[in-house]
TORDRENGU-396709 format. One record per residue (C-alpha): x negated, y, z; residue in one letter. Coordinates in nm, 4 decimals, padded with zeros to 6 digits. Last residue first. Layout:
REM TORDRENGU-396709
X / Y / Z / A
...
END
This chain:
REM TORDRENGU-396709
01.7648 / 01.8285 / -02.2544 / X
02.0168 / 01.7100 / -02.1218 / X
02.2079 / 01.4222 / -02.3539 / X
02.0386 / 01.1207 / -02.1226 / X
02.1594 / 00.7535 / -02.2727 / X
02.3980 / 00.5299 / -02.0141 / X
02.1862 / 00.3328 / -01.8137 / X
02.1453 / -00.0714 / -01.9688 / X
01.8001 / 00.0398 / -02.1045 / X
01.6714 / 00.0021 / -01.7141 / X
01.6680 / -00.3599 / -01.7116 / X
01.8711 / -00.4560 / -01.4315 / X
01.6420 / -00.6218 / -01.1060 / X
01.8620 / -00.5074 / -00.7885 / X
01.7997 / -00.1310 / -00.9272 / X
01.6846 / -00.0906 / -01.3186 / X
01.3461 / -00.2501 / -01.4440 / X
01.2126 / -00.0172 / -01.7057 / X
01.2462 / -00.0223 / -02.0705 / X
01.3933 / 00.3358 / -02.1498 / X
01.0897 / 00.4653 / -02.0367 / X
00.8946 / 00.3043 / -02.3258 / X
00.6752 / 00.0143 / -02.2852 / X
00.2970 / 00.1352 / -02.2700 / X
00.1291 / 00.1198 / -02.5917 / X
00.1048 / 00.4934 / -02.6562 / X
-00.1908 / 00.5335 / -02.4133 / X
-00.3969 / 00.2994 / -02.5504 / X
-00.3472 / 00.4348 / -02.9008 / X
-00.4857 / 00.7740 / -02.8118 / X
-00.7799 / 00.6103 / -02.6023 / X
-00.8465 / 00.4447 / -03.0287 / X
-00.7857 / 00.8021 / -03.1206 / X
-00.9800 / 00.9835 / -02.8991 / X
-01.3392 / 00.7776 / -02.9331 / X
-01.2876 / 00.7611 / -03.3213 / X
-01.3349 / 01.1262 / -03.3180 / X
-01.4632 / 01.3035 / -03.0170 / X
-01.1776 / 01.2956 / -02.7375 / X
-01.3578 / 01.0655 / -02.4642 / X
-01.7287 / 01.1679 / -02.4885 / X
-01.5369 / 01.5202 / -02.4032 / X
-01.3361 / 01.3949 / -02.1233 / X
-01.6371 / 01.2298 / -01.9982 / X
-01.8422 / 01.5440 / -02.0389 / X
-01.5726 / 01.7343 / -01.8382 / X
-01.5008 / 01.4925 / -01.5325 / X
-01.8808 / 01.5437 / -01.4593 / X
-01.9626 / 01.1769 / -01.2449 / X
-02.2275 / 01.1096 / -01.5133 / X
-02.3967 / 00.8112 / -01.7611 / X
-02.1235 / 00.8770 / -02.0758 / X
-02.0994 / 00.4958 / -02.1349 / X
-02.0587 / 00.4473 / -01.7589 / X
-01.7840 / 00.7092 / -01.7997 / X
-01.6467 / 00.5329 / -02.0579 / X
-01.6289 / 00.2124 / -01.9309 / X
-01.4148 / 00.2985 / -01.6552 / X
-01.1859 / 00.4914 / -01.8649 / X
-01.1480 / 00.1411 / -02.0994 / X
-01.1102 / -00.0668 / -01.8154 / X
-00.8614 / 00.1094 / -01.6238 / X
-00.6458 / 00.1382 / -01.9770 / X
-00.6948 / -00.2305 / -01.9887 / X
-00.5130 / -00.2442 / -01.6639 / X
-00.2430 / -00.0395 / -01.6875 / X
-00.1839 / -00.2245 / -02.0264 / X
-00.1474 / -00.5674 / -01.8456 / X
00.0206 / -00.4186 / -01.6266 / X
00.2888 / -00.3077 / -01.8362 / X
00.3083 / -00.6471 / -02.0374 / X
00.3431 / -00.8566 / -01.7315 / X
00.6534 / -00.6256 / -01.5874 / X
00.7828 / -00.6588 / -01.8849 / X
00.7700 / -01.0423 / -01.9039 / X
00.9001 / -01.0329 / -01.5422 / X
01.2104 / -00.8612 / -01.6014 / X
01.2635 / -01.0478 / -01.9393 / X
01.2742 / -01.4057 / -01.7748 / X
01.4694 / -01.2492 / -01.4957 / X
01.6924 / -01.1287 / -01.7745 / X
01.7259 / -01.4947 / -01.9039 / X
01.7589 / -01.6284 / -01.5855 / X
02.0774 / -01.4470 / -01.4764 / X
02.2636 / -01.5932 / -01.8173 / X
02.2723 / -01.2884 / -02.0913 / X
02.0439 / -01.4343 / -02.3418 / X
02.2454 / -01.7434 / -02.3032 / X
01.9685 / -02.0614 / -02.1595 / X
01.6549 / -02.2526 / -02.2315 / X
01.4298 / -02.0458 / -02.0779 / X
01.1291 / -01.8860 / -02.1572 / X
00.7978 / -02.1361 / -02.1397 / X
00.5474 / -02.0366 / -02.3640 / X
00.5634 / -01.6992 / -02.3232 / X
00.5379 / -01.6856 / -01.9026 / X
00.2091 / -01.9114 / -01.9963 / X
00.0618 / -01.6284 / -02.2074 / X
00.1836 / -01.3403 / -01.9770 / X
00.0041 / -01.5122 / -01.6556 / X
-00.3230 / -01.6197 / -01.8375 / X
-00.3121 / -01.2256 / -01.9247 / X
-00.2320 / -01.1060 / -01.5991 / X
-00.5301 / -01.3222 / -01.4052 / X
-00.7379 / -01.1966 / -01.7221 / X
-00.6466 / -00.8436 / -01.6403 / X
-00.7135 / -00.8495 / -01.2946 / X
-01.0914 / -01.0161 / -01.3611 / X
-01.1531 / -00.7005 / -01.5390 / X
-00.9836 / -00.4507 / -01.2763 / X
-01.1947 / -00.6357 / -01.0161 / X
-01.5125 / -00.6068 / -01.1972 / X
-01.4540 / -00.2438 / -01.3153 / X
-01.4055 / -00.1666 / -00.9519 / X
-01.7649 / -00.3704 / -00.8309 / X
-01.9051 / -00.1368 / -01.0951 / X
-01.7673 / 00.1098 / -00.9137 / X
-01.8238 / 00.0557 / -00.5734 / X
-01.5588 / -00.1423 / -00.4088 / X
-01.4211 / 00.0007 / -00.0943 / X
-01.0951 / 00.0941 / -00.2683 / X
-00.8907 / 00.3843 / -00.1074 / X
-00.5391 / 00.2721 / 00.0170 / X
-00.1985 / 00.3055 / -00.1187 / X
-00.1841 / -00.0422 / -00.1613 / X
00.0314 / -00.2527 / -00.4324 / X
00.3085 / -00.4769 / -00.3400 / X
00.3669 / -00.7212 / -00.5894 / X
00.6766 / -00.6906 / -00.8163 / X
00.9634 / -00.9518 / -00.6974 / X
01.0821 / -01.2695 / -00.9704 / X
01.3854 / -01.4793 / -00.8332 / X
01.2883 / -01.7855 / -00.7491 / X
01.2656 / -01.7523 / -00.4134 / X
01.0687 / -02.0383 / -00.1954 / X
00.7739 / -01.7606 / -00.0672 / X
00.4864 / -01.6888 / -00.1359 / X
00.3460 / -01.2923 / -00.2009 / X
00.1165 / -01.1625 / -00.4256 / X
-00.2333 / -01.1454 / -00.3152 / X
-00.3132 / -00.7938 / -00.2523 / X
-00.3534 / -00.5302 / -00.5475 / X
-00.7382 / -00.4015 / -00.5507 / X
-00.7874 / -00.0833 / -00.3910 / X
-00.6982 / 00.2565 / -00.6337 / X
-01.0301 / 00.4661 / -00.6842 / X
-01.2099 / 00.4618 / -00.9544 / X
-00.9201 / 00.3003 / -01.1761 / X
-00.6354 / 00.5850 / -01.0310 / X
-00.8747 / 00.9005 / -01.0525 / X
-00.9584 / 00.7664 / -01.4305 / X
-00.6046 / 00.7280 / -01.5109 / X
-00.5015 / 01.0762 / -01.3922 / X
-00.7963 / 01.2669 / -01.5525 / X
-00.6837 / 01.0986 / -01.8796 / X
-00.3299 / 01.1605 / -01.9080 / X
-00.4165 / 01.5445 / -01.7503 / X
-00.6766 / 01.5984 / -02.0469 / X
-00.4696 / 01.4794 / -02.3054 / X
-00.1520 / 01.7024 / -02.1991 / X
-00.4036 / 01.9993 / -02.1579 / X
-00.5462 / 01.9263 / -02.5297 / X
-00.2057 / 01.8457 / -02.6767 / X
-00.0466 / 02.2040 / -02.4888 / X
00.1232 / 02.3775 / -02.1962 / X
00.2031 / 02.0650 / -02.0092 / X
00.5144 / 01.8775 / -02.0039 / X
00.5655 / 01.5892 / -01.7059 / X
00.8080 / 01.3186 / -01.7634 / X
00.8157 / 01.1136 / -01.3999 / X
00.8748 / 00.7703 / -01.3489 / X
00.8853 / 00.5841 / -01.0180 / X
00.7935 / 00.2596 / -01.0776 / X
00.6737 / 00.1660 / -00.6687 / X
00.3219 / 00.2142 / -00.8403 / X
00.3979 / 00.4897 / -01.0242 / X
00.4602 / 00.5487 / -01.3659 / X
00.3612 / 00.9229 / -01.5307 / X
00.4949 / 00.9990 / -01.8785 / X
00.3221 / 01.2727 / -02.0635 / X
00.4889 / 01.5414 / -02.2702 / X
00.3155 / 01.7582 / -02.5550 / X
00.6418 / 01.8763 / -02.7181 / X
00.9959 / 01.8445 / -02.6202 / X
01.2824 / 01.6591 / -02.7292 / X
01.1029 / 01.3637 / -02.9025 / X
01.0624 / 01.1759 / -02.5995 / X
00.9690 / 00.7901 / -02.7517 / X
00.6116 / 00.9080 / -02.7662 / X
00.5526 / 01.0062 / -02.4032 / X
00.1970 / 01.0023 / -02.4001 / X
00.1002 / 00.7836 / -02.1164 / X
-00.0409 / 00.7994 / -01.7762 / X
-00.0435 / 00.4893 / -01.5329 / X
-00.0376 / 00.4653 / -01.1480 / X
-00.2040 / 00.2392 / -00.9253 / X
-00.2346 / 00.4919 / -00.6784 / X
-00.0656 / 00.8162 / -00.8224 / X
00.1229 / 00.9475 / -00.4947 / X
00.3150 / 01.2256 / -00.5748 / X
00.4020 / 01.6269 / -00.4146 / X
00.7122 / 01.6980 / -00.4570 / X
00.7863 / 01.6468 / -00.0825 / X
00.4139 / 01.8048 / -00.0005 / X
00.5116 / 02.0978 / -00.1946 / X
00.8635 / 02.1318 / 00.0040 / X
00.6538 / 02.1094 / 00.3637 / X
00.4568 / 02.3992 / 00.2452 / X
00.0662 / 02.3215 / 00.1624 / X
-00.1574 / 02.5351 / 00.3385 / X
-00.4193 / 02.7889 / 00.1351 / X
-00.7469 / 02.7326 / 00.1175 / X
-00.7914 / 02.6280 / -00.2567 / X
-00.5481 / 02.8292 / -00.4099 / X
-00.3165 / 02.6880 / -00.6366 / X
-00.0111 / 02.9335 / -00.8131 / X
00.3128 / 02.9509 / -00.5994 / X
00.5787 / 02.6346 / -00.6362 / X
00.3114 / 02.3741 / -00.5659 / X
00.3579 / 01.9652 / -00.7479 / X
00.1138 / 01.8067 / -00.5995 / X
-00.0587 / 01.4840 / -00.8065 / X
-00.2263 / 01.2808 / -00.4956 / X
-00.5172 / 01.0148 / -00.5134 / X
-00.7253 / 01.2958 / -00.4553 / X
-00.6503 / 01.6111 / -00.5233 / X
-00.4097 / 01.6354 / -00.8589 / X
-00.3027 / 01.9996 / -00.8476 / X
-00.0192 / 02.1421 / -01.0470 / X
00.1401 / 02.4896 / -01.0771 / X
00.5146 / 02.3618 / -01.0821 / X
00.7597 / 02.4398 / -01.3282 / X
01.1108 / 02.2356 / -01.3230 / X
01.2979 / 02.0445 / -01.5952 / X
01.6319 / 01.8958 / -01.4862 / X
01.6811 / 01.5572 / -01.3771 / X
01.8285 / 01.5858 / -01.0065 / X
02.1843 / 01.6618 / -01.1075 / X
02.1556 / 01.3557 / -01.3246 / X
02.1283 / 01.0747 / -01.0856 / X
01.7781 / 00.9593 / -01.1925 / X
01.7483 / 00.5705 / -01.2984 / X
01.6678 / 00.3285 / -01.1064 / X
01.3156 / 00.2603 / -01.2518 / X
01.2025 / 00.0757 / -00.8824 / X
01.2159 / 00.4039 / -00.7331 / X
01.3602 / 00.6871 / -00.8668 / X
01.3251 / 00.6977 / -01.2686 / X
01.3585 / 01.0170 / -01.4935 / X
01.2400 / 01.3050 / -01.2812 / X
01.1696 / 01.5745 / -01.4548 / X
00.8276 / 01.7711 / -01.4570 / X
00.6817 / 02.1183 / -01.6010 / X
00.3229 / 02.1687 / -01.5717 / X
00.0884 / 02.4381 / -01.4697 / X
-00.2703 / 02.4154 / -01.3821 / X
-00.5435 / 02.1969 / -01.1418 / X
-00.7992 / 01.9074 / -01.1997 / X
-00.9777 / 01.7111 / -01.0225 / X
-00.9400 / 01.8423 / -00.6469 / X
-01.1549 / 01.6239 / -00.4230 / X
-01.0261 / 01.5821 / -00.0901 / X
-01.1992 / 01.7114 / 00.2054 / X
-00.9340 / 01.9422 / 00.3145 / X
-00.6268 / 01.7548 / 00.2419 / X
-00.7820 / 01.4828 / 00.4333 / X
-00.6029 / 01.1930 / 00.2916 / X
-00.3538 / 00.9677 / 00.4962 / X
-00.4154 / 00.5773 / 00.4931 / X
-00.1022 / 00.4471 / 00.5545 / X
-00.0648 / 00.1093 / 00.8256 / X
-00.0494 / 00.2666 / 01.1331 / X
00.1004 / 00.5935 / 01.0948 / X
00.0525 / 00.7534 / 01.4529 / X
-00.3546 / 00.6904 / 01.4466 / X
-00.3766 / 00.8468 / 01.0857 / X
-00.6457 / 00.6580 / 00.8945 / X
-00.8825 / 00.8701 / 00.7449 / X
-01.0728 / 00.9070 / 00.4130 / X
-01.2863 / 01.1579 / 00.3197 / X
-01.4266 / 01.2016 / -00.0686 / X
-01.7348 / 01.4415 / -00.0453 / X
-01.8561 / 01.6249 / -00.3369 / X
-02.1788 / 01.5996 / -00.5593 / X
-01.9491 / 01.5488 / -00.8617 / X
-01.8355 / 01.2232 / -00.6913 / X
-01.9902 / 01.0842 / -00.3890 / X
-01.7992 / 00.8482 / -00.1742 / X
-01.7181 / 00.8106 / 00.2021 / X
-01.4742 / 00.5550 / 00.2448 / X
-01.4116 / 00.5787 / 00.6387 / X
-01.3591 / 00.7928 / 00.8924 / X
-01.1478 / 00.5863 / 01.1970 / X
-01.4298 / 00.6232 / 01.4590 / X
-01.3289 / 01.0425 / 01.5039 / X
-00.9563 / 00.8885 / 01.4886 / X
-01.0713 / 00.6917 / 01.7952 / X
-01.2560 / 00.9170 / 01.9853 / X
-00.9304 / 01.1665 / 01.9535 / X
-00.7136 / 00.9338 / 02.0706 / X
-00.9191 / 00.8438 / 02.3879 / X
-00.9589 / 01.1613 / 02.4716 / X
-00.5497 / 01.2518 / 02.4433 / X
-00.5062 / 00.8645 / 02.6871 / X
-00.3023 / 00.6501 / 02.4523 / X
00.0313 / 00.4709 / 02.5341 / X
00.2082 / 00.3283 / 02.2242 / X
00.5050 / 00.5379 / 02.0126 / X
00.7919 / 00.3188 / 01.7770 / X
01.0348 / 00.6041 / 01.6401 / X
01.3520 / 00.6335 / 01.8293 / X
01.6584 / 00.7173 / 01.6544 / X
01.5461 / 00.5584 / 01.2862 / X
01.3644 / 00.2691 / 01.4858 / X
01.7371 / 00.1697 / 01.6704 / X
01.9201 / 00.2328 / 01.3252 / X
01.7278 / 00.0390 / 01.1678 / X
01.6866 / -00.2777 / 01.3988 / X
02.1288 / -00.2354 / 01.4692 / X
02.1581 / -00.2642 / 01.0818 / X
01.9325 / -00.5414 / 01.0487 / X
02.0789 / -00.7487 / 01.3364 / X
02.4101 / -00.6995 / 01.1178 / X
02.3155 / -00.7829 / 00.8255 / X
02.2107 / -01.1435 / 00.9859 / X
01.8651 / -01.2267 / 00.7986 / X
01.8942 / -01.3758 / 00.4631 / X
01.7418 / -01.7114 / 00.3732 / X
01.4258 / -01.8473 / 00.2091 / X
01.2395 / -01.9058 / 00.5471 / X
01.4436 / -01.5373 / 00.6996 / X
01.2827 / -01.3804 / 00.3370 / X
01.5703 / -01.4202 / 00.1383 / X
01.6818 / -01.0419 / 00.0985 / X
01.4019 / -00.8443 / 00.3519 / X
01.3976 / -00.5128 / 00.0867 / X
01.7577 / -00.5684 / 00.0368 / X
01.8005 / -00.4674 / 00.4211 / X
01.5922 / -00.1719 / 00.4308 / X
01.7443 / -00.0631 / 00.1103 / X
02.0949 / -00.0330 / 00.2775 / X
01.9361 / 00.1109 / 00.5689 / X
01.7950 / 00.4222 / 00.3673 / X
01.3869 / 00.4636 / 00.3349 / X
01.3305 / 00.8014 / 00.3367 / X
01.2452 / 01.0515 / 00.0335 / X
00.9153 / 01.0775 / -00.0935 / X
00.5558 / 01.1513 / 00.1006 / X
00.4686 / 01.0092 / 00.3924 / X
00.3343 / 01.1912 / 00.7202 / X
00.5136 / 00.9223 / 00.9207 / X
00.8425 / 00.9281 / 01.0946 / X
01.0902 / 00.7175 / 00.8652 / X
00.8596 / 00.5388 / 00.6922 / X
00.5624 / 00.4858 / 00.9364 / X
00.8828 / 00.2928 / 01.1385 / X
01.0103 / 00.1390 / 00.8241 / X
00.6965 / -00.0575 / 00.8148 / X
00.6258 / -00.1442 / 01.1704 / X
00.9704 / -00.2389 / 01.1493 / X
00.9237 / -00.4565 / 00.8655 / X
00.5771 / -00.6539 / 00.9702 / X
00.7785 / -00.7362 / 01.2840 / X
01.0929 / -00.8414 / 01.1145 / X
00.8339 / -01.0423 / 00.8625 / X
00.6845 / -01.1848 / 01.2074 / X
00.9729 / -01.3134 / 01.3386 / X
01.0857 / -01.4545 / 01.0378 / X
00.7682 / -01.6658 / 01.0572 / X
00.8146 / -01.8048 / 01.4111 / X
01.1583 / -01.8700 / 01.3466 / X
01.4899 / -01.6356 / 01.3392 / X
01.8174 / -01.5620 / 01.5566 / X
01.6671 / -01.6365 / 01.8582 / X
01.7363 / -01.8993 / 02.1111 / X
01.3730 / -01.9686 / 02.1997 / X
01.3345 / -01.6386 / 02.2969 / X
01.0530 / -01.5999 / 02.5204 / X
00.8418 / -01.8318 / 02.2870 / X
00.9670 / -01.6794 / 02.0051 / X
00.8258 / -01.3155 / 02.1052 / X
00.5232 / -01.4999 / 02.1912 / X
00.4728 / -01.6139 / 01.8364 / X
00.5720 / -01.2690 / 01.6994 / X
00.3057 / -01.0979 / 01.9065 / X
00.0173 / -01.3605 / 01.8121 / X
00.1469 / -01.2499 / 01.4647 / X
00.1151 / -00.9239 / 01.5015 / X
-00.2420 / -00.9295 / 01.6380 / X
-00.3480 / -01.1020 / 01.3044 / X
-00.1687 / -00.8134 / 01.0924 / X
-00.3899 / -00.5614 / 01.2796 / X
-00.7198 / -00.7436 / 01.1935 / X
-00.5833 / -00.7654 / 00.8563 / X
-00.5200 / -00.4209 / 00.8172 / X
-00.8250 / -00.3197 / 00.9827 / X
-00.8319 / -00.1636 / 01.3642 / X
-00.5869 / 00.0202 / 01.5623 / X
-00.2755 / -00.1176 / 01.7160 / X
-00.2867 / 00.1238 / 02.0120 / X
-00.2617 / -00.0190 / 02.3377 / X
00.0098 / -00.1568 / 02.6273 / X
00.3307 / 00.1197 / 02.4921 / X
00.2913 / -00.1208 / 02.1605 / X
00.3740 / -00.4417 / 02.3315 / X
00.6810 / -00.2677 / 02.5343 / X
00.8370 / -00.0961 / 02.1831 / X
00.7662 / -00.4641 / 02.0261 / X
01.0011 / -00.6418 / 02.2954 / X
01.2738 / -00.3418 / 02.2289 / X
01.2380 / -00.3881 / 01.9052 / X
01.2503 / -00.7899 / 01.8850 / X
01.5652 / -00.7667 / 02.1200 / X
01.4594 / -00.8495 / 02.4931 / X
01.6468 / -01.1076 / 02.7075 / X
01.2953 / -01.2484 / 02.7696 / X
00.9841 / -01.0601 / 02.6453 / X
00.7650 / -01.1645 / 02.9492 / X
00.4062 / -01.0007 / 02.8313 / X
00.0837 / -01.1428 / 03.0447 / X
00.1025 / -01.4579 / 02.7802 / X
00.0255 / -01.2251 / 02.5506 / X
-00.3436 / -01.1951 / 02.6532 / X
-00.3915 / -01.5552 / 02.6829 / X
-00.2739 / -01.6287 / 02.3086 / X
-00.5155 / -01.3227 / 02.1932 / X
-00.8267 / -01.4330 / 02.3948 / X
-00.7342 / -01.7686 / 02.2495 / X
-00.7265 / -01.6169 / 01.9015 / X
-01.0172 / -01.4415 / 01.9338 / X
-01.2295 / -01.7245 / 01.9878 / X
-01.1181 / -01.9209 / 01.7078 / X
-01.2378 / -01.6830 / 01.4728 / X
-01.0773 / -01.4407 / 01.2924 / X
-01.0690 / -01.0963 / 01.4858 / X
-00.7371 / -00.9274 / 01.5885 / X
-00.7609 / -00.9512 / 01.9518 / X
-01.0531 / -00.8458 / 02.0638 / X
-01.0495 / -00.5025 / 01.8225 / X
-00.6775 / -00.4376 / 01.9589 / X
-00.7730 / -00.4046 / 02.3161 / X
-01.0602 / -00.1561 / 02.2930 / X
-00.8352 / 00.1438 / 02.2156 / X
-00.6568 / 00.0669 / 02.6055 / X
-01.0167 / 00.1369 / 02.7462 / X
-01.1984 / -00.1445 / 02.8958 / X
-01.4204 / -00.2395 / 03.2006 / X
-01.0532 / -00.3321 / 03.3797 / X
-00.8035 / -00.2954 / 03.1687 / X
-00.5600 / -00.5090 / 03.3368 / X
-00.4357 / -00.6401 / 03.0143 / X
-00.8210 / -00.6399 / 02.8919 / X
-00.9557 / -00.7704 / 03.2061 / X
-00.6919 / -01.0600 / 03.1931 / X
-00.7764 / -01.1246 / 02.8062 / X
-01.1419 / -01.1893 / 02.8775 / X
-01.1039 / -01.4000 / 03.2037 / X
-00.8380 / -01.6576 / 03.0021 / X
-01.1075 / -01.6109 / 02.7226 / X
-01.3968 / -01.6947 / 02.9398 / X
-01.1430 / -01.9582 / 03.0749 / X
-01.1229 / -02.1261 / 02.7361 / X
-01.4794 / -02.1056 / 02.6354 / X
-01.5565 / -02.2013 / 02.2626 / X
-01.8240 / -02.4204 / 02.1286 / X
-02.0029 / -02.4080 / 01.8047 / X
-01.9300 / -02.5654 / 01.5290 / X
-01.8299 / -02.3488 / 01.2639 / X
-01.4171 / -02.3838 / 01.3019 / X
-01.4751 / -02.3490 / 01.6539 / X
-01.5170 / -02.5820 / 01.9646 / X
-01.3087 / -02.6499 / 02.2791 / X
-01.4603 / -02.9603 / 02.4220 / X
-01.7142 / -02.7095 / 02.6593 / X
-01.9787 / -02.9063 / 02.8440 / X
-02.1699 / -02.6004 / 02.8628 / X
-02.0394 / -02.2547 / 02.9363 / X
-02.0372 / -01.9850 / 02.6743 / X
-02.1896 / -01.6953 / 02.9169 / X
-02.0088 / -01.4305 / 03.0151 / X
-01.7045 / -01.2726 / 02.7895 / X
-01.6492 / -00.9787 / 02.9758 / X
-02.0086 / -00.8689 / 03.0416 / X
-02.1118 / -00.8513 / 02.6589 / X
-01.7864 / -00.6902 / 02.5937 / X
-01.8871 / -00.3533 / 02.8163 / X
-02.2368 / -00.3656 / 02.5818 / X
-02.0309 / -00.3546 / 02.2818 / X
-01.8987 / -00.5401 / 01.9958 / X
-02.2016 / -00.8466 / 02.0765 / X
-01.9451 / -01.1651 / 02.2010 / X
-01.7016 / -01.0887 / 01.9475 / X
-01.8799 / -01.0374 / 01.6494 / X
-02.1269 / -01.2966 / 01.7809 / X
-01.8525 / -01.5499 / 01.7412 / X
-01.8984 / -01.4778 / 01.3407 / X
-01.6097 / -01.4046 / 01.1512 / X
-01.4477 / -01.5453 / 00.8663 / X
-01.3534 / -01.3325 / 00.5748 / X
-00.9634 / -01.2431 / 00.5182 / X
-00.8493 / -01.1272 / 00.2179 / X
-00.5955 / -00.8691 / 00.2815 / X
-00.2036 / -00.9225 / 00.3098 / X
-00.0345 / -00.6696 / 00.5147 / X
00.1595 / -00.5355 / 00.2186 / X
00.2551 / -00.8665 / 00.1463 / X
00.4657 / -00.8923 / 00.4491 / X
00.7164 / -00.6749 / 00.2932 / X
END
């Protein structure tokens, strides 16, 4: 869970502090001389400007309650003291973690970068300790709680898309990661059930809020002489929501779907397989699945945006091993989610597969680190939902340097498998992670291929791509790309089980 927070972190300047605003100028004063405090790049560091700094922010006095977060999450040695100090105005003692986080929130809105936002957590979870020194957790499980509730909160009241996140799967979702050992079930339980009645809210002035989200625009990108908009929602803190308005709509017209996977390639109960028609429209990073026919300016009802699918990091395939209907594509999602989606005809089936892909490789941010931690037991990265600021040969870059990474990481899994019964607990996690190493490294040479083509093809029009695409040798060898993911019968199954072990589908 904390990998989701993850970013690569660049070091900042002092001056990024010192020169935000004109109102910061005046807080900070003067670096004073004579200073032993000093920072990672030599230069010196005030303690009581940051004692005065993070007292006029509690206090706000000069500031507005948005301005808070921006002091505190920067990375520089600065910040952090400004940070310490300002937390040390907070008495969390007696408090449960979610009643102590409710109070922290209600002081400013956690606004900012993902990073910048993780940082300010952590200063949170360290004082939370400090009050607590009985608690159930350290430092560091402190913060993963933290990280989680923030998490299940923009689950289970955000604008998200799917179905909610149960407490049974909010508690395997944090198995081993208390310093390599489960948290009380019981704490979880009484966490979940106290976010799931009352959603975590902070104090914002309505002006303030709307200045804010106005600041929040980001990732503007041209493609086919439209706008992409991206903004971050200031009640779902870490999910970047699109602009349904300002999306770009790529391509639009009727398929039929079934669900074959739920999350994590547990396979579909079967009363919720069966084949339904949907007029589609992928906008965006989002496939939506509409019951009436697509008009541009009309709403979306609240049961199109529950179909409706998010296809970061996704892959489209040809279904080859479904041989019950014609012209079928199989669509993986980044949480492994797998949907069998039928379109009218080959050329429509092609043209959706490739449309898909290319959306996902323009657009999809690159994967954060994977997470470290003293399990053994092999756990799929957390992949953003995000909107890459790479440009796009920076994209094609990352995606290429991805795929070595995965390669390296598939030979060396291969050369070592383990010594034990094919059915011992190893031995599947052995297979588990092989798979999982094959698939991506297919997603990703799939990226590369698209991404290639359209610089090959010199233009952002979707249709002379798709046509450079499927022109003789072009479409078969993208035709054979497609048909080498692993089947859907091959996924990863709940708590790990390969998904082959469900009992075969006789619908049809």
């Amino acid at each position: 869970i904390k990998s989701i927070l993850c970013l690569y972190i660049v070091d900042a300047n002092l001056t990024d502090v010192l020169c935000d605003s004109d109102s910061e100028l005046g807080s900070v004063d003067t670096l004073e001389r004579g200073s032993t405090d000093t920072l990672a790049n030599g230069c010196r560091v005030d303690t009581d400007a940051a004692k005065r700094l993070a007292k006029r922010l509690f206090y706000l006095e000069g500031f507005k309650r948005c301005d808070v977060a921006r002091h505190l999450g920067k990375n520089n040695e600065f910040s952090q003291l400004v940070a310490s100090e300002y937390l040390s105005f907070f008495d969390f003692t007696g408090l449960s973690l979610d009643r102590a986080l409710r109070n922290f929130l209600k002081a400013f809105p956690l606004m900012g970068e993902t990073q910048e936002r993780e940082r300010v957590l952590v200063h949170f979870s360290k004082r939370f300790c400090h009050c607590n020194p009985e608690a159930l957790t350290s430092e560091d499980g402190a913060h993963t709680l933290t990280c989680a509730l923030m998490l299940l909160n923009t689950d289970l009241h955000g604008h998200n898309i799917g179905k909610k996140m149960s407490c049974q799967q909010f508690i395997s979702n944090l198995d081993g990661l208390n310093d390599g050992k489960d948290f009380p079930k019981e704490l979880l339980k009484v966490l979940y059930n106290s976010i799931k009645n009352e959603k975590l809210e902070w104090a914002i002035e309505e002006e303030e809020l709307r200045k804010s989200l106005s600041e929040l625009v980001e990732d503007h990108c041209e493609v086919g002489g439209k706008r992409v908009v991206r903004v971050t929602d200031g009640s779902n803190p870490f999910i970047a929501i699109p602009l349904l308005l300002n999306a770009v709509t790529y391509k639009h017209g009727i398929l039929t779907r079934k669900s074959h996977a739920d999350m994590d390639g547990k396979r579909t109960p079967r009363g919720r397989r069966g084949w339904k028609k949907f007029y589609a429209v992928l906008k965006g990073m989002i496939l939506y699945l509409q019951k009436d026919e697509y008009k541009p300016d009309k709403d979306l009802s609240e049961v199109d945006l529950k179909n409706a699918v998010r296809v970061h990091h996704a892959l489209a395939t040809r279904a080859c091993d479904y041989s019950k209907r014609q012209n079928v594509l199989k669509l993986k999602t980044s949480d492994w989610r797998v949907f069998l989606l039928q379109a009218p005809s080959e050329e429509e089936m092609m043209s959706w597969i490739f449309r898909i892909n290319l959306v996902t490789a323009l657009f999809s941010a690159p994967a954060f680190p994977a997470a470290i931690g003293s399990m053994k037991k092999f756990c799929r990265p957390l992949l953003p939902s995000s909107t890459t600021r790479l440009n796009q040969e920076e994209q094609l870059k990352s995606h290429e340097n991805k795929l070595k990474q995965i390669s390296l990481e598939l030979e060396e899994h291969k050369r070592s498998p383990p010594d034990l019964t094919p059915k011992s607990k190893e031995s599947e996690e052995y297979r588990i992670k092989e798979h999982y190493l094959t698939y991506e490294k297919c997603r990703y040479e799939t990226y590369i291929s698209l991404l290639q083509a359209k610089f090959r093809a010199g233009s952002d029009d979707l249709d002379k791509i798709e046509a450079s695409m499927f022109s003789g040798e072009a479409k078969e060898s993208y035709l054979r790309k497609t048909q080498s993911s692993p089947s859907i019968s091959q996924g990863q199954g709940v708590n790990g089980r390969a998904g082959h072990k469900h009992a075969p589908e006789h619908n049809s």
